[in-house]
MARMI-34224 format. One record per residue (C-alpha): z negated, y, x negated; residue in three letters; residue number from 0. Coordinates in steps of 0.2 Angstrom, whole numbers. Each point is the difference from the previous one (the first is absolute). Layout:
<palums>
PALUM      pz      py      px   type   seq
PALUM       Z       Y       X    ALA   NUM
...
</palums>
This chain:
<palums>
PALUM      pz      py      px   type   seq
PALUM   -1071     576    -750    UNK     0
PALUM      -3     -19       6    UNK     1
PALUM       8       2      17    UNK     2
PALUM      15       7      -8    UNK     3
PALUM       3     -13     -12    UNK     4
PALUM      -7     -15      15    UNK     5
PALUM      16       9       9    UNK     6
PALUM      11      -3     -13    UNK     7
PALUM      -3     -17      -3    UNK     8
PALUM      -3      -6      19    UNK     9
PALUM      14      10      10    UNK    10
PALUM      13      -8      -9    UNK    11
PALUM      -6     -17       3    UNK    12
PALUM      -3       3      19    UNK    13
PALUM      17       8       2    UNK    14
PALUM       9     -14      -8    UNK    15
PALUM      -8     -12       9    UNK    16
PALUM       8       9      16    UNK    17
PALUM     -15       9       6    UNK    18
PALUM      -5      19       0    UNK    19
PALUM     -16       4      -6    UNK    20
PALUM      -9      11      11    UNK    21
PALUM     -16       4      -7    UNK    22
PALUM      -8      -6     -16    UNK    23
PALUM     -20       3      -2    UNK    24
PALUM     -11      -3     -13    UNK    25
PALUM     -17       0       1    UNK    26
PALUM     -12       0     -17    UNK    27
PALUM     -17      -9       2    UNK    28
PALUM     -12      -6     -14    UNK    29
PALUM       2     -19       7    UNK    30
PALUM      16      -2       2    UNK    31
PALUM      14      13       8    UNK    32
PALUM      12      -4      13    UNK    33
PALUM      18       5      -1    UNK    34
PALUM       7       0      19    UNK    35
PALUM      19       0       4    UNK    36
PALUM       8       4      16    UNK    37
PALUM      16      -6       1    UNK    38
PALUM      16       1      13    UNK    39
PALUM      15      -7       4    UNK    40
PALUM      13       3      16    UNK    41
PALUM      -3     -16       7    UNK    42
PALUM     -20      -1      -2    UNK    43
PALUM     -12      -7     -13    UNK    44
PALUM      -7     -18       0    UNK    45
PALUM     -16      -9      -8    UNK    46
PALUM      15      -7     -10    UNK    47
PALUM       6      17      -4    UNK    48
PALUM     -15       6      -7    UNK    49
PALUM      -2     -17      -9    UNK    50
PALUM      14       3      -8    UNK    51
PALUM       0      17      -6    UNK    52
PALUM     -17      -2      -7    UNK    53
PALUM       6     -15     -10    UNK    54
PALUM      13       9      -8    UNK    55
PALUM     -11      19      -2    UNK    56
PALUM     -14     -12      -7    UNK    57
PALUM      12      -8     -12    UNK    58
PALUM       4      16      -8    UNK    59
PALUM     -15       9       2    UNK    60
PALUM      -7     -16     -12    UNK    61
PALUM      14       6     -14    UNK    62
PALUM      -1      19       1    UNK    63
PALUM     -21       0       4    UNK    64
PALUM       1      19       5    UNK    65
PALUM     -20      -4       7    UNK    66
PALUM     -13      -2     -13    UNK    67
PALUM     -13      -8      12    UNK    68
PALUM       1     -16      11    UNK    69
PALUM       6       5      18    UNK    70
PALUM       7      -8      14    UNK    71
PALUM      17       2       8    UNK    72
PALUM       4       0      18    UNK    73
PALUM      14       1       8    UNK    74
PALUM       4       5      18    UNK    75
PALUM      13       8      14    UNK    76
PALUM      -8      18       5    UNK    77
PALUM      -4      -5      16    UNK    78
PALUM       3       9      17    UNK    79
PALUM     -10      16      -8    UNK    80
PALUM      11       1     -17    UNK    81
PALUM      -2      14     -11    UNK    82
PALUM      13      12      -2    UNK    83
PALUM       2       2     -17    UNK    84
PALUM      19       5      -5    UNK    85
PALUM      10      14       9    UNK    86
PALUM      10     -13       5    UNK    87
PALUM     -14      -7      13    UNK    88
PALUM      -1      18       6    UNK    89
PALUM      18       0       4    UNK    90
PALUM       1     -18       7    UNK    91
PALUM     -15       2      10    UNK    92
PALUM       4      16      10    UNK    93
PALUM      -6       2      18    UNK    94
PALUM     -14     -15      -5    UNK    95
PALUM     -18       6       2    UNK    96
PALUM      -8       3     -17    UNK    97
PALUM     -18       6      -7    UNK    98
PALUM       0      11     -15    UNK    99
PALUM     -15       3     -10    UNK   100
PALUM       3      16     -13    UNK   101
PALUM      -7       3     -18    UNK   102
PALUM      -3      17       5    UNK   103
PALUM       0       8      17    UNK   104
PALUM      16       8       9    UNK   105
PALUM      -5      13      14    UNK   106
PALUM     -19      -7      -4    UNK   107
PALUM       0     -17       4    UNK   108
PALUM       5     -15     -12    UNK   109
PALUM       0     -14      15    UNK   110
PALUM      19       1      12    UNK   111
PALUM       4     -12      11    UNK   112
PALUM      16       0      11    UNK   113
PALUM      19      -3       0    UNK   114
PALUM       8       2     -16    UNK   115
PALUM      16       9       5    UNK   116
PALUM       9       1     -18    UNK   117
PALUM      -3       2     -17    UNK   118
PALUM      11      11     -11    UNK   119
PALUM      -1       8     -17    UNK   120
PALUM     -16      -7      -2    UNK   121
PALUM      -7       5      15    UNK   122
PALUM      -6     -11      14    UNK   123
PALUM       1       9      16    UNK   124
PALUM     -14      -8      16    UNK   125
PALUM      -2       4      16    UNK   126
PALUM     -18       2       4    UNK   127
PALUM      -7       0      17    UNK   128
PALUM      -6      18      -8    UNK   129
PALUM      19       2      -2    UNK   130
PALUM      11      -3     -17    UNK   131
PALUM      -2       0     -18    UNK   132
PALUM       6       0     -16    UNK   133
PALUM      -9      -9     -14    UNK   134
PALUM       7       0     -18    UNK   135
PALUM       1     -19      -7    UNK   136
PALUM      -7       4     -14    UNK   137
PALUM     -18       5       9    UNK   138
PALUM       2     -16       9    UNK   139
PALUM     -15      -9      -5    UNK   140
PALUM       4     -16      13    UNK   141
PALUM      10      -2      14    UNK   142
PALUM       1     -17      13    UNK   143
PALUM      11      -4      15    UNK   144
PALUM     -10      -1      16    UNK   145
PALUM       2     -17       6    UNK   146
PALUM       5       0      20    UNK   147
PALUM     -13     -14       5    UNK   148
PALUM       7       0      19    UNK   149
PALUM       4     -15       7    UNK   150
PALUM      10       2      14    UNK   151
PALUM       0     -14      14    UNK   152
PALUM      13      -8       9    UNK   153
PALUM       0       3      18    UNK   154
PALUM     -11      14       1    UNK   155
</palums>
């Protein structure tokens, strides 16, 4: 599959570069498709960041050409809503708020939203204002921090 074999050829590049790659997306269009990398590192990502790891992806997309079509390539830091994609996110973003949206349902609904409170043996435990529950990463169709947008002021 093509997003197995863009894996194989980008990770490596990202991860040398001294960056992890978060999440990798392609989207297929009949104009031209866009491949999207978000990309993280301890210390933060710059515009020179990105700049850089889509020179060096580019580079070696050009001599492996895994996509048959023209396509663009964009490269960004996931933002204060990143995805949580590996089960090392779950782990390193317990007690964050998170939104979960599941390929099938659990207890009827495929939409959670709350505090994610662990994740182990596949399972991402969330504390709902309905109470907790456990979703099974592999039914996990998306899932996203929920940025804290709260400024709070000085003096007040």
């Amino acid at each position: 599959m093509l997003y197995e074999r863009l894996m194989r050829v980008v990770e490596p590049v990202v991860e040398a570069l001294g960056y992890e790659l978060v999440l990798l997306e392609f989207v297929p269009s009949q104009r031209s498709a866009m491949l999207r990398l978000f990309i993280e590192a301890p210390a933060g990502i710059s515009l020179e960041d990105c700049e850089r790891v889509s020179r060096e992806v580019a580079a070696v997309l050009d001599v492996e050409d895994p996509i048959s079509q023209s396509y663009r390539l964009e490269v960004s830091s996931p933002g204060m809503d990143r995805p949580l994609v590996k089960p090392e996110h779950y782990r390193r973003f317990c007690g964050e708020r998170i939104q979960v949206q599941m390929l099938n349902p659990v207890d009827g609904r495929r939409k959670f939203r709350g505090v994610l409170l662990s994740y182990v043996d596949g399972v991402v435990a969330v504390q709902t204002d309905s109470g907790p529950v456990a979703l099974p990463l592999v039914d996990v169709e998306k899932a996203r921090l929920v940025p804290n947008y709260r400024i709070s002021r000085i003096g007040s």
